[in-house]
N, C-alpha and C positions, 0 to 999 in steps of 0.2 A: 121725596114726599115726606112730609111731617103731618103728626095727629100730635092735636093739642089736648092736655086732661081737663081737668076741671080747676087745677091749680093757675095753670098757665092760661087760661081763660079766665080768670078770677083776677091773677094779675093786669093782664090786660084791662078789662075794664075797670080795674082801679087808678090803673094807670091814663086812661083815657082821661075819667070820670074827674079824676085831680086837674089836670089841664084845664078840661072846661071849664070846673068847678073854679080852679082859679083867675079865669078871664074873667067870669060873670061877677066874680065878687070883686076882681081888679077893679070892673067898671061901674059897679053899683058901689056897695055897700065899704067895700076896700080900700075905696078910691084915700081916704081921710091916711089909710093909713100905707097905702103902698108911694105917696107921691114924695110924704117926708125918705122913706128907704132906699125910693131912688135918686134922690138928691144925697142923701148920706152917701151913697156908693157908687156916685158919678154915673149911673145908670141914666143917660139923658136920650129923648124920645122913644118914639111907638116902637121904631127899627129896631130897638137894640132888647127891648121886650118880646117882641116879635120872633128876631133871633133867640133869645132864652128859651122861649116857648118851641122851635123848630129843634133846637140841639136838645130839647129834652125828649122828643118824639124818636129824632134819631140813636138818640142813648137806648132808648126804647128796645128800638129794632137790632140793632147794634148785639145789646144782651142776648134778644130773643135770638139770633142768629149763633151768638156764639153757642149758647148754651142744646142749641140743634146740633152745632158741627161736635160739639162735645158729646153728646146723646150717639151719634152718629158711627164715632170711633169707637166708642163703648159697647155696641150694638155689632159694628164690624167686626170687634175683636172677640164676641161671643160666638159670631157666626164659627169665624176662623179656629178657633178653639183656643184661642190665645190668653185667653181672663177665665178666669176659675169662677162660679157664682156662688 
């Protein structure tokens, strides 16, 4: 079990908030300026946007996961009386 602070709940929804934040403006207002970038950088269709959008989700979780198992052995090793505080 993990508890989230206020930090890691902040990150979260900044992180969330970015995503959407960048679909909505990809598709509005963006649009003028994200189509020349993806032609600059062979970036061709939705798929591969898409994809960019999903590996950033998973980077996401990926962090949050490592940075628990981190949390985790640090916490362990307090129990155990292994780390000095």
């Amino acid at each position: 079990m993990a508890r989230a602070d206020v930090v890691a709940a902040g990150l979260w929804i900044v992180g969330m908030a970015s995503r959407a934040g960048f679909e909505y403006w990809a598709t509005h207002s963006g649009a003028a300026s994200v189509a020349p970038f993806g032609r600059d950088n062979l970036i061709t269709g939705a798929s591969a946007w898409t994809a960019a959008l999903l590996l950033m989700a998973l980077a996401q979780v990926l962090c949050r996961l490592l940075a628990i198992r981190v949390r985790a052995r640090q916490v362990s090793g307090l129990a155990n009386g292994l780390v000095t505080a």
